[in-house]
N, C-alpha and C positions, 0 to 999 in steps of 0.2 A: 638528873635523870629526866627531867622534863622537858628539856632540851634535845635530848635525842629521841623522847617519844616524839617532840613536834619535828624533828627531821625529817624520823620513822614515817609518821603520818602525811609530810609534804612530802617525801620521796615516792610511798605509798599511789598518792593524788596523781602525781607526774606519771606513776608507770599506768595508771587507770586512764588518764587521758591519755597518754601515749598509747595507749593499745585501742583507744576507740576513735583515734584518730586511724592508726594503722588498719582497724577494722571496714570504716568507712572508705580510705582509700581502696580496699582489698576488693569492696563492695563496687565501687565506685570503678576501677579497672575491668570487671568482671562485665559490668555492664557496657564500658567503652570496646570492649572484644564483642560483644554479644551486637551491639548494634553495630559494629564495623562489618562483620559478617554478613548481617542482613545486606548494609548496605553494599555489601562488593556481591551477593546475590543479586540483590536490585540491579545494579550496573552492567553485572551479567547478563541478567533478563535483560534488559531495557538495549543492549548492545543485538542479542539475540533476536528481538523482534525489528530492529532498526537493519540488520542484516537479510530480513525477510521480507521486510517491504521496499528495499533497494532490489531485493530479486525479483518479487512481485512487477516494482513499477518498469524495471526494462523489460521481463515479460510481455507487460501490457503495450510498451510500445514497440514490439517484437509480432503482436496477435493484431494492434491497429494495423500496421505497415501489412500483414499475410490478410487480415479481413478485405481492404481495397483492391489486394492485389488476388485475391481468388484463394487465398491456403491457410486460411484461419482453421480449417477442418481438422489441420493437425494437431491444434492447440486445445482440442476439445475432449470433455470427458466422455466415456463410454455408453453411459446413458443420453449426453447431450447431443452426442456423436447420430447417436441413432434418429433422434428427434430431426436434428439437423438436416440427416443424409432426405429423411420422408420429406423433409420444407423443399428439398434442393430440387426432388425428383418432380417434383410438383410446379417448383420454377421454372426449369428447363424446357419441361413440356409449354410452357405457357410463350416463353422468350427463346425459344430455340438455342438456348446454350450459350447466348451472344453477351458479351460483357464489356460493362465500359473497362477503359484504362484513367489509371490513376495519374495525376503529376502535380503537382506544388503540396505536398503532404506537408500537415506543419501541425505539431501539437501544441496547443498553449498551455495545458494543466490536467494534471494526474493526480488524483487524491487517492489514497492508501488507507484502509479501514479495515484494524481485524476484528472480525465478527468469534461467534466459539471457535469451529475450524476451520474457518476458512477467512477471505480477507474480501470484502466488497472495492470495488473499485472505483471511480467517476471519472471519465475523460471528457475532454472537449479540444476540436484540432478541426483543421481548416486542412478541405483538400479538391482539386479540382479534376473534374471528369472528361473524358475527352468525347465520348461517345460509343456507341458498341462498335467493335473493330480498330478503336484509335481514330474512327472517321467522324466529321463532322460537318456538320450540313453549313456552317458557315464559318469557314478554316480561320483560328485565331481567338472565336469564342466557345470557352471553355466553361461551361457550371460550377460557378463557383458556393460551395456549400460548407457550410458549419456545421457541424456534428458532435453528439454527445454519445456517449455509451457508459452505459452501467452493466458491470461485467463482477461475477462471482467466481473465483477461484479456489478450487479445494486441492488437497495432494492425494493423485491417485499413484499407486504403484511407485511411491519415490519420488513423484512430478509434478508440480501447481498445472493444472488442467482448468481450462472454462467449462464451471457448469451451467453457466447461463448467459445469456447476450443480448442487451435490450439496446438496439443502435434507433436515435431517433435525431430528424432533422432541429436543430437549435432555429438558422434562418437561410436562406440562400445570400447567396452574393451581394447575388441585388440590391436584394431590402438592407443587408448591413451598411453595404454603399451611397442608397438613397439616404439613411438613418444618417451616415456621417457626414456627406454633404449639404444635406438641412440642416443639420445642427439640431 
């Protein structure tokens, strides 16, 4: 009889670990689905906003290319739109309407930044001026300038729109020029 109590009692022990084995597994799966989850959430985000600053960063090189060439106006939000139109009217009177032309456009870097809702931008690109009318006082030399812009995009009505546009000179031609041939 004592024989089969100690059977009883190891067979007993086996099904007790066997079930706190199975329990932890049971545990232990529950958790591997719970963080799979997250992580194919995560992936999704992270795919999601990787899709949004590929639209963002050719926007922005879509708004550099229309800012040089006079049509950045379209790219703009409704209230910046307005700010904008009062800068323009104030320009024009000043400069009679007269606009250089663009040629050797060239961007070297575009950084993508999202802010709450919207995304800050930073460019810098190299592009050369011809003069107002395409003319130029001495045919062959063109203004060559480096430029930066930090540019705020939000989504109005469906659409990343510029609500803000801070274009500042980095260096002219020249001085880059001088800079590299002195060393």
């Amino acid at each position: 009889m004592q024989r089969l109590d100690l059977r009883i009692i190891l067979l007993g022990i086996a099904i007790l670990i066997l079930a706190i084995v199975s329990f932890n597994l049971y545990l232990s799966s529950n958790e591997t689905k719970e963080e799979n989850k997250e992580l194919k959430e995560e992936v999704e985000r992270l795919k999601t906003v990787q899709s949004m600053e590929q639209a963002i960063y050719t926007r922005t090189e879509e708004f550099l290319r229309a800012t040089l060439e006079g049509g950045s106006i379209e790219f703009f939000s409704d209230s910046f739109r307005e700010e904008a139109e009062q800068q323009l009217e104030q320009d024009e009177e000043l400069h009679d309407g007269s606009r250089s032309q663009m040629e050797n456009f060239e961007i070297f870097n575009i950084s993508v930044r999202q802010m709450d809702e919207a995304y800050q931008v930073y460019a810098i690109y190299k592009v050369s001026l011809t003069g107002i009318e395409g003319e130029l006082e001495n045919p062959g030399q063109q203004p060559l300038l480096y430029l930066t812009s930090r540019i705020k995009w939000i989504e109005e009505e469906g659409e990343w729109r510029v609500d803000a546009h801070e274009l500042e000179t980095l260096a002219s031609g020249e001085e880059v020029e001088e800079a590299i041939s002195n060393g």
